[in-house]
Phi, psi and omega in degrees: 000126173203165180291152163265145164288313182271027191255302170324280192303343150288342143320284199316324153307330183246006132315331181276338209251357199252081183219146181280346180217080195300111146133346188233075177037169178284107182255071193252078167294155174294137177025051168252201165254355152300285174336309169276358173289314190263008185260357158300296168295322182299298170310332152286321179303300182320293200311317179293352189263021181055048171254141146265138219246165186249176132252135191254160175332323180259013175097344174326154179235123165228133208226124260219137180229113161280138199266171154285068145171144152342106170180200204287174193252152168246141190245122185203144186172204191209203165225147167232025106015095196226155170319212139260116152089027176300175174267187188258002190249345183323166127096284165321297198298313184277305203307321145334295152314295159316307167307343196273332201272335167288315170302341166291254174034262173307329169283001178261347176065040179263107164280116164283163169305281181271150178289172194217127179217123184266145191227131150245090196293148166271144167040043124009272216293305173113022200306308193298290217261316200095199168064262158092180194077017218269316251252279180320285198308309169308323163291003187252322171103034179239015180250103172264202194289334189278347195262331155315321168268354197261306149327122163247170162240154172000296202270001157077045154270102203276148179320310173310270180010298213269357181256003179269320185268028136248030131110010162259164137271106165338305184294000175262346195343303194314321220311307157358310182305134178242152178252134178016278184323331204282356203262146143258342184165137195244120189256152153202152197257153171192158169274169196293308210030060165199165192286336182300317169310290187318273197337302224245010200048042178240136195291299179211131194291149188217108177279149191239306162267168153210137179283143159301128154231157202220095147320344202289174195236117211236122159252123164251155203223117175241203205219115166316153136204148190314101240291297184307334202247322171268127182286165191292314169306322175268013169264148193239118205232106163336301201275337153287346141303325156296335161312292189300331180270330175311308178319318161340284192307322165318286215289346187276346188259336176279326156258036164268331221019203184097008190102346185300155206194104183266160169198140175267084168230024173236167202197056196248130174256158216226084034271342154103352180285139166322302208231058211215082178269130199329134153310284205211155197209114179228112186227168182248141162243118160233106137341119132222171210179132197274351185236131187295323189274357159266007185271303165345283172288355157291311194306293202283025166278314173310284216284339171294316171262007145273028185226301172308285174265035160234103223233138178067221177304348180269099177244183209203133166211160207213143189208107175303124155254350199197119149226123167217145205284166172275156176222151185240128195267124173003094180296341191277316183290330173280009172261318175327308197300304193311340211244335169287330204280297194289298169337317188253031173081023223237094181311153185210150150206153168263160244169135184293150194221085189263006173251151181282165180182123233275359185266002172281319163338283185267019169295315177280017151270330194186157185276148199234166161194155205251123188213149150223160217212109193334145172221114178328083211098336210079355181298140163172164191082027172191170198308315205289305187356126154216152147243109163345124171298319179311328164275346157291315192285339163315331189288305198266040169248308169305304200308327194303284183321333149319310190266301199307334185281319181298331192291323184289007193051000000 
């Protein structure tokens, strides 16, 4: 039994057309009208693939396969959420796959043991909101109403806000949850969005780790004043302070090693004038780091050099959006992927996961596995991202047979 490559590439095309920035990569925000275009379209592919299909309290699209007989479910998807100015495979690629896997399915005339439920997620990335992971962390029972009100976006619309008006009710978030029993395993496909699959000529990766991340959101607050006129000694100048901790942040992630990695990568001063010295300074910290007591110490490293250049007249406020521990994924399911990999002829290797992904998530819930799939060059997060469709379908070809085995009990 196997998928067609050209039903992949006609999805992923035709999911790419759903963007705030046609001809300038995929910009697909959360409770936007990009967002209803394609879960609108995911939902229709689901109805043909005879899944019945749902929306859960947090916007998940799910579409449902019944087993002969009652019992936990095996679970498999993505997010189709994307970045600003993203590639067309983020994401996209696993959400695909399901589908692709549900349409086999049905053309096989296949009855499983257990139901089976394709998933399409919402806001991975935190592209809208900050944070990401939203979709998974609500089926984990880790999003409540404050974290609904406190999350804002650019124009300062808090996730509720933007989940009342596309037709979620905030007040339902728990509803979202699923509990342990109800899963047998939760699968995702996802591309490498790194250079090693390519590098070594290997068909696919079996993640083994997913690295821990520590998110935040930093304001710093100084005295706005006039460029020409305040001496260097009397200034209380936001963006010099916000200088040091970037740097900070460099040097705390180059001795911690182990692979570990900071990054500064949104950055807005306030007032933002040439002959204006900064006010106010507002920036993102992201951390990771595969072993939690060095991610631990990045954190209290972050917060020692926010204390350290922030002085006088100079304040601070520090705002988690996102901590999750690093996880190490089902050894039983990830020997199922090698040995299904291997049946069909299918090169592998395991692997380290240095990007977050909602299957870190759905790790505390249920045993997960992890597939990745080459990405050209290494490129991702930009217009350029691609994955060989032939090489995709190698992925959703392992993964089907994985699930049909888990499904069969």
């Amino acid at each position: 039994m196997e998928t067609k490559v050209e039903r992949l590439e006609q999805d992923i095309t035709a999911l790419a057309e759903f963007t705030a920035t046609p001809g300038a990569g995929v910009t697909r925000f959360s409770f936007t009208p990009e967002d209803r275009a394609a879960r609108e379209y995911i939902k229709a592919e689901m109805a043909r693939a005879g899944l019945t299909v749902r929306e859960d309290a947090a916007g998940t699209v799910i579409g449902r396969r019944e087993g002969a007989a009652p019992g936990p479910m095996v679970m498999v998807g993505s997010h189709f959420d994307s970045v600003k100015h993203g590639g067309r495979f983020d994401g996209t690629a696993g959400v695909v796959a399901a589908l692709e896997i549900a349409r086999v399915l049905k053309e096989h005339n296949v009855k499983t043991r257990y139901p089976i439920e394709f998933i399409a997620m919402i806001e991975e990335e935190g592209g809208r909101f900050g944070g990401g992971l939203f979709a998974s962390r609500a089926m984990a029972g880790k999003v409540g109403r404050e974290e609904l009100a406190r999350n804002k976006d650019a124009q300062g619309v808090s996730t509720a806000e933007a989940m009342a008006a596309f037709g979620f009710p905030p007040a339902d978030i728990a509803a979202a949850r699923r509990r342990p029993e109800e899963l047998k395993a939760f699968f995702e496909l996802h591309i490498e969005q790194g250079p090693v699959l390519e590098a070594a000529g290997i068909d696919v990766g079996v993640v083994e780790t997913i690295v821990g991340i520590a998110e935040y959101e930093i304001e710093i607050t100084g005295r706005p004043d006039h460029a020409g006129t305040t001496p260097m000694d009397m200034r209380a100048d936001a963006l010099l302070a916000a200088g040091r901790v970037v740097q900070a942040v460099e040097g705390l992630a180059r001795r911690a090693g182990g692979g570990a990695v900071g990054t500064v990568g949104r950055l807005e001063v306030t007032p933002g004038a040439a002959n204006i010295v900064p006010g106010r300074v507002s920036f993102t910290v992201d951390f990771r780091a595969k072993d939690s007591r060095v991610l631990a110490d990045l954190v209290a490293g972050l917060k020692a050099a926010l204390e350290e250049a922030c002085r006088g007249d100079v304040k601070f406020t520090l705002t988690e959006k996102l901590s999750i521990p690093p996880v190490v994924l089902s050894t039983a399911i990830r020997e199922l992927l090698l040995k299904e990999a291997a049946r069909r002829g299918t090169s592998t290797r395991v692997m380290q996961s240095g990007a977050g992904h909602d299957a870190m998530v759905m790790a505390g819930l249920t045993d997960v596995g992890l597939v990745f799939v080459p990405s050209r060059g290494g490129r991702s997060h930009c217009p350029e991202e691609w994955t060989d469709y032939a090489a995709l379908k190698k992925g959703v070809d392992v993964l089907l047979g994985t699930i049909l085995q888990i499904a069969e009990g």
